[in-house]
Residue frames as qw, qx, qy, qz and C-alpha x, y, z in Angstrom:
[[0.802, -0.468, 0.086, 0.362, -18.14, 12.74, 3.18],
 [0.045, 0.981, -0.188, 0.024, -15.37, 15.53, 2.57],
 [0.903, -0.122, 0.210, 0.354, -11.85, 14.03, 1.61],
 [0.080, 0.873, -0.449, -0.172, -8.49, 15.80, 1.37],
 [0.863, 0.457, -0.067, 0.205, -6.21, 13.94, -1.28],
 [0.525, -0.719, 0.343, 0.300, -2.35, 14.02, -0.37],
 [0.282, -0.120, 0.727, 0.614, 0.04, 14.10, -3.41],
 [0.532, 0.574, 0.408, -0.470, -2.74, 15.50, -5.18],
 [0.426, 0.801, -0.174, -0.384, -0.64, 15.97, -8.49],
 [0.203, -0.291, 0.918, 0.179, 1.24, 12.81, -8.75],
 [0.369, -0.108, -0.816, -0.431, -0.14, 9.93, -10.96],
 [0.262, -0.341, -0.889, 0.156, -1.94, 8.32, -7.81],
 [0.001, 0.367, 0.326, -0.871, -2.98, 11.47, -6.19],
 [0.375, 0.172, -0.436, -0.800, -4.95, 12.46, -10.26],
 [0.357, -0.131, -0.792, -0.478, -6.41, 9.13, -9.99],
 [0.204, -0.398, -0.788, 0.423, -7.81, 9.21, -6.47],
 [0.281, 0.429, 0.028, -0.858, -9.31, 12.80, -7.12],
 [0.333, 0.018, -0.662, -0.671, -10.81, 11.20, -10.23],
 [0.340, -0.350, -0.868, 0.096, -12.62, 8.32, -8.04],
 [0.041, -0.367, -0.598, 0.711, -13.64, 10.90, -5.52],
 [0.382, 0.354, 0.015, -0.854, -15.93, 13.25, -8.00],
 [0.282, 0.079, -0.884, -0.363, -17.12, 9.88, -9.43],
 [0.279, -0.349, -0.859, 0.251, -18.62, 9.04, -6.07],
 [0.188, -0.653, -0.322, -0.659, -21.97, 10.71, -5.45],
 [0.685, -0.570, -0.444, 0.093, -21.05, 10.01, -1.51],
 [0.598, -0.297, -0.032, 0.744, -17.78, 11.82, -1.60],
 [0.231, 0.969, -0.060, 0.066, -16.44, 15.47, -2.23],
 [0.725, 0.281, -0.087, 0.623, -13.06, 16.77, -2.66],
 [0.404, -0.902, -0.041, 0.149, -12.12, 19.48, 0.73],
 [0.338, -0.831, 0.407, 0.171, -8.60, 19.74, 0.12],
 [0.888, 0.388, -0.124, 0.215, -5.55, 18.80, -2.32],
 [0.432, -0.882, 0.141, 0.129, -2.08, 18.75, -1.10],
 [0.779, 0.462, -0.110, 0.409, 1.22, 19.21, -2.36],
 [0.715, -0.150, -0.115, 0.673, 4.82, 20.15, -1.47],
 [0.097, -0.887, -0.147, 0.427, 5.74, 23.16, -0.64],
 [0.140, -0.566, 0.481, 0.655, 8.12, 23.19, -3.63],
 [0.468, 0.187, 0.808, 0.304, 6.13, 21.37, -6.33],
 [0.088, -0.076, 0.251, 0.961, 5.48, 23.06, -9.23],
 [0.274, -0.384, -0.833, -0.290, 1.83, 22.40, -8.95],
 [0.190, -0.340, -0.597, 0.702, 1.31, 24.59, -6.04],
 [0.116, 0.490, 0.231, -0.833, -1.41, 26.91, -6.31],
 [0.347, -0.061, -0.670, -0.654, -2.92, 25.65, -10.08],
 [0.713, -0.099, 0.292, -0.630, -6.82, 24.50, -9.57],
 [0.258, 0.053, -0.944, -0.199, -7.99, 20.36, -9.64],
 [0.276, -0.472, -0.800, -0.248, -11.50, 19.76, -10.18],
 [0.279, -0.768, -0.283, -0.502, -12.36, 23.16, -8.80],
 [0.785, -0.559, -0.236, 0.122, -10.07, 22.72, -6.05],
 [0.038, -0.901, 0.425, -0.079, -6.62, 25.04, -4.97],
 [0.724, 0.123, -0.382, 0.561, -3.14, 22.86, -4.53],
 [0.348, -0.838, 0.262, -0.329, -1.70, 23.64, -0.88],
 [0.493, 0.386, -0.621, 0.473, 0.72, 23.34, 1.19],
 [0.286, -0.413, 0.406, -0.764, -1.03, 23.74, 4.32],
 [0.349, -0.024, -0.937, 0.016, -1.63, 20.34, 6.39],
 [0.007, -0.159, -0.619, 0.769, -3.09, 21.81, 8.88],
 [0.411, 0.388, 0.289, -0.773, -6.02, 23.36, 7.00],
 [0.532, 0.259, -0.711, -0.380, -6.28, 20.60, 4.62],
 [0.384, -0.150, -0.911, 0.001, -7.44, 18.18, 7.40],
 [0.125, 0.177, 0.454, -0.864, -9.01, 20.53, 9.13],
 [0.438, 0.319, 0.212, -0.813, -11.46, 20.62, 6.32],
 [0.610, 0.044, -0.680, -0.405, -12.13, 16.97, 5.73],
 [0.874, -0.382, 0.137, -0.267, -13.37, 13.82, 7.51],
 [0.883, -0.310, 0.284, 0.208, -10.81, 11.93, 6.16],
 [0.214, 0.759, -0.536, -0.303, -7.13, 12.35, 4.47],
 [0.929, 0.296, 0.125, 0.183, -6.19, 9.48, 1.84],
 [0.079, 0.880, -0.419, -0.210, -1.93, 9.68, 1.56],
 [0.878, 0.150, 0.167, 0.422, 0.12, 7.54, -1.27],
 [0.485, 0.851, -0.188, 0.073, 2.92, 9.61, -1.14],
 [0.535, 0.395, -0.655, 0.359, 6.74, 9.21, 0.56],
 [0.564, -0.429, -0.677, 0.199, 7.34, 7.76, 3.90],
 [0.247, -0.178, -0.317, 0.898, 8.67, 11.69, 5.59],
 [0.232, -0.119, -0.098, -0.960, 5.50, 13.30, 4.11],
 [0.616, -0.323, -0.702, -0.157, 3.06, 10.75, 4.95],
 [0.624, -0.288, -0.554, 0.469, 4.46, 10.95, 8.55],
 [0.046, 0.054, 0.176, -0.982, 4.09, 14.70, 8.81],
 [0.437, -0.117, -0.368, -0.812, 0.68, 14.61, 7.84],
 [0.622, -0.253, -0.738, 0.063, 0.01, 11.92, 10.27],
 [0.431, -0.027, -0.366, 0.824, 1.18, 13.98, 12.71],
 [0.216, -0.057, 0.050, -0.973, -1.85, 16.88, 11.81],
 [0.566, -0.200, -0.551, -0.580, -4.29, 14.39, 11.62],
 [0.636, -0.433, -0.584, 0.260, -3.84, 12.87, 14.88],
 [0.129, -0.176, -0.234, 0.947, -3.53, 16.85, 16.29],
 [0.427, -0.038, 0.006, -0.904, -7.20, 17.36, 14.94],
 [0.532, 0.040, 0.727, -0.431, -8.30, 14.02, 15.62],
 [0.641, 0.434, -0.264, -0.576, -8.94, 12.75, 11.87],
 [0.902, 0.178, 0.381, -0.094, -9.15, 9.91, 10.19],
 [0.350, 0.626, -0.446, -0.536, -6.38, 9.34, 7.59],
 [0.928, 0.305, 0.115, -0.184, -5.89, 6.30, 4.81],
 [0.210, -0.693, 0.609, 0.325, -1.87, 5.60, 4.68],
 [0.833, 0.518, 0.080, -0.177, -1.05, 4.05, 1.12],
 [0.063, 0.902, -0.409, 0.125, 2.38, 4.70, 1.34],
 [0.970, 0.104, -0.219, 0.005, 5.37, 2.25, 0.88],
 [0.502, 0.547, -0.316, 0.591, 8.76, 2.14, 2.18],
 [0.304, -0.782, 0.373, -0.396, 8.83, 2.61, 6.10],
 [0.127, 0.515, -0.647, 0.548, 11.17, 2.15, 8.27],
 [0.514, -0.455, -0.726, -0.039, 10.09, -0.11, 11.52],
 [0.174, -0.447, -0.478, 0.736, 10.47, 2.86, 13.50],
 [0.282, 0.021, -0.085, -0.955, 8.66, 5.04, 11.21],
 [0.609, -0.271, -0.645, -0.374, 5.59, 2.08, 11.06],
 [0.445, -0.240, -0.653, 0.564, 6.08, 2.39, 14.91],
 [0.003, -0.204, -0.179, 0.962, 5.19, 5.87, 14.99],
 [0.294, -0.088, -0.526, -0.793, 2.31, 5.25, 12.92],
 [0.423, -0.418, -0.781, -0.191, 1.03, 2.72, 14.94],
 [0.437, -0.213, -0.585, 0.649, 1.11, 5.23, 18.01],
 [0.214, 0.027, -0.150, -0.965, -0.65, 7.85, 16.09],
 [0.546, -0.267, -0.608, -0.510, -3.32, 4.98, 15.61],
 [0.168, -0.415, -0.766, 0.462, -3.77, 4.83, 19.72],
 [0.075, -0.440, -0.208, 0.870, -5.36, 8.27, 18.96],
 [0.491, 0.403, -0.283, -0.719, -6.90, 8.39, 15.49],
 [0.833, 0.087, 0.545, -0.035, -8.29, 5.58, 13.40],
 [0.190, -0.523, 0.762, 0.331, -5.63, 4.37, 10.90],
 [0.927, 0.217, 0.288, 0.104, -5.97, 2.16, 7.59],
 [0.166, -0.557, 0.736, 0.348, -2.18, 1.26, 6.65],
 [0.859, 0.259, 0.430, 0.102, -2.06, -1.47, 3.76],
 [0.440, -0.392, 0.461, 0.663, 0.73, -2.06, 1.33],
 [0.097, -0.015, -0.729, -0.677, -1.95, -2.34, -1.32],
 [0.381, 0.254, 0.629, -0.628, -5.41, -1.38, -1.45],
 [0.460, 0.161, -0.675, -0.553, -6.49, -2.96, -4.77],
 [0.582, -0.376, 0.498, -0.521, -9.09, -5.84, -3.73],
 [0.948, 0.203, -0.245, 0.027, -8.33, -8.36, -6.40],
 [0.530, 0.286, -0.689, 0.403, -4.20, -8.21, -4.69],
 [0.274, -0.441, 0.720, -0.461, -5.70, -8.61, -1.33],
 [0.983, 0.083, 0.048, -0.158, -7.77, -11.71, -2.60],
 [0.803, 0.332, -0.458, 0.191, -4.46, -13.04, -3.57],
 [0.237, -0.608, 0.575, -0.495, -2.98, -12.37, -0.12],
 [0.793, -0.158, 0.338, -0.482, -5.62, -15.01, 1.01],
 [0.912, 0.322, -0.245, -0.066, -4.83, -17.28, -1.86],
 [0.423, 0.543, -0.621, 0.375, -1.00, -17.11, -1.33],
 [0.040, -0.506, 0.797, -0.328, -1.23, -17.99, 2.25],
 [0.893, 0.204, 0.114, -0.384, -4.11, -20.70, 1.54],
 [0.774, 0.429, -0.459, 0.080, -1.33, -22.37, -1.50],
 [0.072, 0.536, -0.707, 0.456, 1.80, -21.96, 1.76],
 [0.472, -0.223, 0.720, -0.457, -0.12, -23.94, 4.32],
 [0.893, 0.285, 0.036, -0.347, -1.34, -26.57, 1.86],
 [0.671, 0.558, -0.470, 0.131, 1.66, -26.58, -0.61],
 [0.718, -0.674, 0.128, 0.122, 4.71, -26.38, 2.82],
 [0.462, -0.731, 0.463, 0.193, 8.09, -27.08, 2.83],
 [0.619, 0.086, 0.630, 0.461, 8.55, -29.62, -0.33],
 [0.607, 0.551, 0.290, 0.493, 7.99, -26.28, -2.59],
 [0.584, -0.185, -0.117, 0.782, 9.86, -23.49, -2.83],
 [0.291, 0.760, 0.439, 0.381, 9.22, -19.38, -3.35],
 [0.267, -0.153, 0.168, 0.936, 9.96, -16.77, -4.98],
 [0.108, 0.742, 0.326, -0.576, 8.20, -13.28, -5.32],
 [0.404, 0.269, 0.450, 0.750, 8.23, -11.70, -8.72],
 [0.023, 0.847, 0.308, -0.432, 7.00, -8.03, -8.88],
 [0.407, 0.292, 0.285, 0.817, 7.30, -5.57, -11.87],
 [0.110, -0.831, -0.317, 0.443, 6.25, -1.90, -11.23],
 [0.485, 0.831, 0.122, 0.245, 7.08, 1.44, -13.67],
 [0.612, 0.340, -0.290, 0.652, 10.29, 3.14, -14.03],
 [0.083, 0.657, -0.337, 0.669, 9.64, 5.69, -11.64],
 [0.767, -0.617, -0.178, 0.003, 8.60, 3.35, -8.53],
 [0.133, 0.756, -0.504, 0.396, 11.73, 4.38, -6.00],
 [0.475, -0.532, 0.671, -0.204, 11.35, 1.84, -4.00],
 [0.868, 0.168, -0.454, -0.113, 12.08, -2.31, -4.11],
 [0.003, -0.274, -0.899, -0.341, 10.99, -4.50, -3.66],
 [0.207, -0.403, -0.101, -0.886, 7.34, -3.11, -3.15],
 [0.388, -0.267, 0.601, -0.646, 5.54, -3.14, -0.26],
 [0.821, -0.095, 0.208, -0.523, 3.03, -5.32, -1.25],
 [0.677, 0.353, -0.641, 0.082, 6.01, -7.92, -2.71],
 [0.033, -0.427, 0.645, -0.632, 7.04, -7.64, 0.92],
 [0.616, -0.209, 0.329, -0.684, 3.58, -8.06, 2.36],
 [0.850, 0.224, -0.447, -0.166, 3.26, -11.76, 0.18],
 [0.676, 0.279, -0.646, 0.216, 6.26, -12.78, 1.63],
 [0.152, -0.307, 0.683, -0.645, 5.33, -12.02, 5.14],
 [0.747, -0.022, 0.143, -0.649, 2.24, -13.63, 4.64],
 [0.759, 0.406, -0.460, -0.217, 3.93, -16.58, 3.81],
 [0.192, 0.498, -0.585, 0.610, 6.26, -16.59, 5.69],
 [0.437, -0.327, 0.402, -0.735, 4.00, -16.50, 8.50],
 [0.891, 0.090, 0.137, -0.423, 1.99, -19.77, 7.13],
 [0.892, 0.182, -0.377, 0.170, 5.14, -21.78, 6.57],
 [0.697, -0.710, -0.100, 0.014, 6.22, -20.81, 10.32],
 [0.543, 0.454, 0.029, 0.706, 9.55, -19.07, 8.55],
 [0.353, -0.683, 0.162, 0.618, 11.42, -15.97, 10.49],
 [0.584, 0.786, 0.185, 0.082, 11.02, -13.92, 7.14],
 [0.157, -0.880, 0.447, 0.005, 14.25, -11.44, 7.97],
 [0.617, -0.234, 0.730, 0.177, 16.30, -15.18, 8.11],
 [0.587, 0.036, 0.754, 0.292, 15.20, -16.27, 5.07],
 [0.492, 0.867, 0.066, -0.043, 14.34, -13.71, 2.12],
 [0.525, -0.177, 0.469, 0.688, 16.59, -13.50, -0.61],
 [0.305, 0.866, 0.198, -0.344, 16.89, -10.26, -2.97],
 [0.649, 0.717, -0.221, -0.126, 17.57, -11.17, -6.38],
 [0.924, -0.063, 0.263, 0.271, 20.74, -13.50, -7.48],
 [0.268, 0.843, -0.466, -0.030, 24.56, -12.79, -8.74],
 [0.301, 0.639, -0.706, 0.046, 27.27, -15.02, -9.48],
 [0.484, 0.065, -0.842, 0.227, 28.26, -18.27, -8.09],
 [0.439, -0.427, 0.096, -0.785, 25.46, -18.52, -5.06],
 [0.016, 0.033, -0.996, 0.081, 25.94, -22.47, -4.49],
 [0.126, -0.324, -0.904, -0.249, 22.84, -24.29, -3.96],
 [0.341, -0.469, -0.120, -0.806, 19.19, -22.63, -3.30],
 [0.063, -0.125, 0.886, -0.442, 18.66, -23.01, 0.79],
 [0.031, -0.385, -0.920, -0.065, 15.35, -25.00, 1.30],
 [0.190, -0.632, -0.610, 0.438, 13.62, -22.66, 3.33],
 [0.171, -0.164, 0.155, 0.959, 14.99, -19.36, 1.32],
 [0.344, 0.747, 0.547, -0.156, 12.30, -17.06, -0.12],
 [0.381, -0.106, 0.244, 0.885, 13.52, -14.85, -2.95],
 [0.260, 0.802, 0.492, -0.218, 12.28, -11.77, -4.27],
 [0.431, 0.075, 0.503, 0.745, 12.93, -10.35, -7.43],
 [0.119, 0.756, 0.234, -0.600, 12.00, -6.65, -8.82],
 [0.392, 0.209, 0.561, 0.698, 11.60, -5.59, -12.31],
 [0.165, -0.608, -0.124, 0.767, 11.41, -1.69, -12.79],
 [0.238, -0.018, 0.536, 0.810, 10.35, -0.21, -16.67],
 [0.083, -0.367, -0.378, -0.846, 8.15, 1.85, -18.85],
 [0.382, -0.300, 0.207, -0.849, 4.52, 2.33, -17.26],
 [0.542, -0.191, -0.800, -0.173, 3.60, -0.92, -15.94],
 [0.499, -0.560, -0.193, -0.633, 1.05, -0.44, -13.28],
 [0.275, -0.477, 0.815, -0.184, 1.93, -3.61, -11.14],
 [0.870, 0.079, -0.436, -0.217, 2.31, -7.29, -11.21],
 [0.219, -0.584, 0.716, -0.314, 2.99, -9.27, -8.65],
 [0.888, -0.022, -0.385, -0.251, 3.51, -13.28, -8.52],
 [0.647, -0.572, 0.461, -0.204, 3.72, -15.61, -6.01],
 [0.666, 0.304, -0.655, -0.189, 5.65, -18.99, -7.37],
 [0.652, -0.342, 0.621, -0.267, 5.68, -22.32, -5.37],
 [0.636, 0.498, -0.524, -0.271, 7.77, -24.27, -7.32],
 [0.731, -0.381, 0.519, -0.227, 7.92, -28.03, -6.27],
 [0.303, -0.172, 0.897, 0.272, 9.08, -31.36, -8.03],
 [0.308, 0.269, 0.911, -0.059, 6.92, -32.05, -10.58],
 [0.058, 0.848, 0.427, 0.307, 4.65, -28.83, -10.71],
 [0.196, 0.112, -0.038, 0.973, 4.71, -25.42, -10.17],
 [0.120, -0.804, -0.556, 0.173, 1.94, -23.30, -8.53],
 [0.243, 0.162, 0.137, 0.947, 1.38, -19.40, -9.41],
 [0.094, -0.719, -0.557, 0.404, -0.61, -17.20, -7.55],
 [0.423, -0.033, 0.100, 0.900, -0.58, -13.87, -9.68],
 [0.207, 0.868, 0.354, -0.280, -2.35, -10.62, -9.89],
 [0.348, 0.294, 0.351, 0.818, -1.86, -8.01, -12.85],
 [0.039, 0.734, 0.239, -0.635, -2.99, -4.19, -11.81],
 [0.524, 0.402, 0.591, 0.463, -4.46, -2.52, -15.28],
 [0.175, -0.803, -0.170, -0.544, -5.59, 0.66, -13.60],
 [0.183, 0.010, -0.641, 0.745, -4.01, 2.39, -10.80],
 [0.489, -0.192, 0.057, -0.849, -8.17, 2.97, -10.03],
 [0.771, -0.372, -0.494, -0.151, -8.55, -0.41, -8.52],
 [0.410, -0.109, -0.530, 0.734, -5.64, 0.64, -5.86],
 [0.238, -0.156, 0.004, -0.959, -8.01, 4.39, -5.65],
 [0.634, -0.117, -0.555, -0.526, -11.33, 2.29, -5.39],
 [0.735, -0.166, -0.582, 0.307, -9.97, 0.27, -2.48],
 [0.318, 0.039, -0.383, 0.866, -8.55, 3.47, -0.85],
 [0.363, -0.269, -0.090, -0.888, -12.12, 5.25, -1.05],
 [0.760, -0.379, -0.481, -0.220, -13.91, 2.06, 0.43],
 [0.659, 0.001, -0.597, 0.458, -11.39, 2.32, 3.19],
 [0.069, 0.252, -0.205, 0.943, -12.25, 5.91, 4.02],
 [0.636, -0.242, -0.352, -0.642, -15.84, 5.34, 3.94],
 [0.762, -0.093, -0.596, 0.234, -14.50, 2.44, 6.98],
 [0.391, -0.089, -0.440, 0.803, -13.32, 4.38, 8.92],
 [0.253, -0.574, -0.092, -0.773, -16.37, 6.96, 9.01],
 [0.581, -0.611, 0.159, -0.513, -17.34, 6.89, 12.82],
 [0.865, -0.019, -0.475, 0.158, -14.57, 4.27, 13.45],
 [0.472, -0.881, 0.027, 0.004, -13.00, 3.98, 16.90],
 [0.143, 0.805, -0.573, -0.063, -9.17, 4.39, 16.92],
 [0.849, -0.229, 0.477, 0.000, -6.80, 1.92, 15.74],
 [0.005, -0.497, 0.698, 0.515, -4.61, 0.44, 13.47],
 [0.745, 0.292, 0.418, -0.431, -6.52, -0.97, 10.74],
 [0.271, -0.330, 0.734, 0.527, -5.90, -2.97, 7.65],
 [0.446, 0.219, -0.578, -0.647, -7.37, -3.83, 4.05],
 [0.377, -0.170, -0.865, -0.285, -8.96, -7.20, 5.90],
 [0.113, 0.492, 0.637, -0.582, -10.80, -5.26, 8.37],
 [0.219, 0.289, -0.167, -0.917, -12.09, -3.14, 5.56],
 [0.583, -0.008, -0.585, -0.564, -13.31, -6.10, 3.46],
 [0.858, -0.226, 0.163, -0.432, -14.50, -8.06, 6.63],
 [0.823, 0.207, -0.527, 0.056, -11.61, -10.68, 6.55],
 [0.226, 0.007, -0.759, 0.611, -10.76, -10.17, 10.42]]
C-alpha cells in the first residue's frame, strides 16, 4: 500500500515516514511540503520533498495530513479530484472548514480524528463511561499540556473530551466551557466545564480529564511519550480505509467502536 506523507519535514510528518518504512505492508509514494519550506527538494528515505499535490496523490492509495487547517484543506481538495483516500490529523478547524471536509467525504473516504493515538481514544471511552456514572454532583475540568510550538489551544483532542462529555452529561458544550480563569470570577457555575492549556519545552501531550466531587476526585489521564503512538494509529487508519466506501470516518470506526 503506497502512502504520500503531508508535512513530510515537520516533527509529525519525520515520524510518520519513520512508521511507514517500518511497515513491511506500506511504502512511501510521495512527501509533501510547502512551496516555501526550506526542505523543498532535499531527499527522505529515498524519497524527493514536493510541492506538487496533485502528483503526490496521484501516486498513492492513500494521503496521511497533520499539518494546518488551509493546507490540509487544499489537499483535500486533490484527493477528492482523483478520488483518494486521505487520513486528516489536523487540529484547529473552523465549523465551516470541518463542513467542507465533511462534503469532500460524500465523495472520498475520510478518517478525521482529533487524535489518533489508541491509548487517548481508550480514554475517550473511559471519560464518557466516568460522565454518565459520575453526573451532575461532580464537576470538570480539562487539563492538557502540549510543546512550545503547538499553535493552537486548547487542542483538539482537549476539545474532543469535552464534547464527549458534554454529550453524556446532556450539556450544550458552547454554553458551558470555560477557558482558563482570571481575577475575581465569583462562584464556579455547576454545570461549567473548564479547560485549561499548558504550552512548554517538548512535551509530547497530556491530557486529563478531572471529575472533582465532594469527597473524591476522579482522573481520567493519558500521557503521549512518543509522537509514534499518534503515527501508529494514523497508519492503522489508512490501512481502514483500503477499499472503503466514502464517508466521514472516525478513530471508533477504525478500532471497531461504532
Amino acid at each position: 500500500m503506497k502512502i504520500a506523507i503531508a508535512g513530510a519535514a515537520g516533527r509529525m510528518g519525520r515520524t510518520l515516514i519513520e512508521a511507514v518504512l517500518a511497515d513491511r505492508e506500506l511504502s512511501l509514494a510521495a512527501a509533501l511540503e510547502a512551496a516555501d519550506s526550506p526542505a523543498l527538494h532535499t531527499d527522505i528515505a529515498g524519497v524527493t520533498i514536493g510541492a506538487d499535490i496533485a502528483a503526490a496523490v496521484v501516486a498513492a492509495d492513500v494521503l496521511i495530513d497533520f499539518t494546518r487547517p488551509q493546507g490540509t484543506l487544499a489537499h483535500l481538495v486533490a484527493c477528492a479530484a482523483a478520488g483518494k483516500p486521505i487520513v486528516i490529523g489536523t487540529t484547529g478547524f473552523s465549523e465551516s472548514e470541518r463542513a467542507n471536509i465533511a462534503h469532500a467525504a460524500e465523495r472520498i473516504p475520510v478518517v478525521l480524528s482529533p487524535n489518533f493515538a489508541i491509548g487517548v481514544n481508550a480514554v475517550f471511552k473511559l471519560a464518557e463511561t466516568a460522565a454518565k456514572i459520575l453526573g451532575d454532583d461532580y464537576d470538570v475540568e480539562i487539563v492538557e499540556a502540549h510543546h512550545r510550538h503547538k499553535v493552537d489551544a486548547p487542542s483538539g483532542t482537549a476539545l474532543e473530551l469535552g464534547a464527549i462529555v458534554s454529550r453524556a452529561l446532556g450539556r450544550d458544550l458552547a454554553a458551558v466551557a470555560v477557558h482558563g480563569r482570571e481575577g475575581d470570577t465569583g462562584e464556579r457555575p455547576a454545570k461549567a466545564i473548564g479547560f485549561h492549556a499548558i504550552r512548554g519545552g517538548d512535551i509530547v501531550g497530556e491530557h486529563t480529564v478531572i471529575f472533582a466531587g465532594i469527597g473524591e476526585r476522579v482522573e481520567v489521564t493519558i500521557r503521549s511519550q512518543s509522537r509514534l503512538t499518534y503515527a501508529l494509529g494514523a497508519l492503522r487508519a489508512a490501512k481502514f480505509l483500503r477499499a472503503r466506501r466514502p464517508g466521514l470516518y472516525t478513530m471508533e470506526h477504525v478500532l471497531g467502536l461504532k
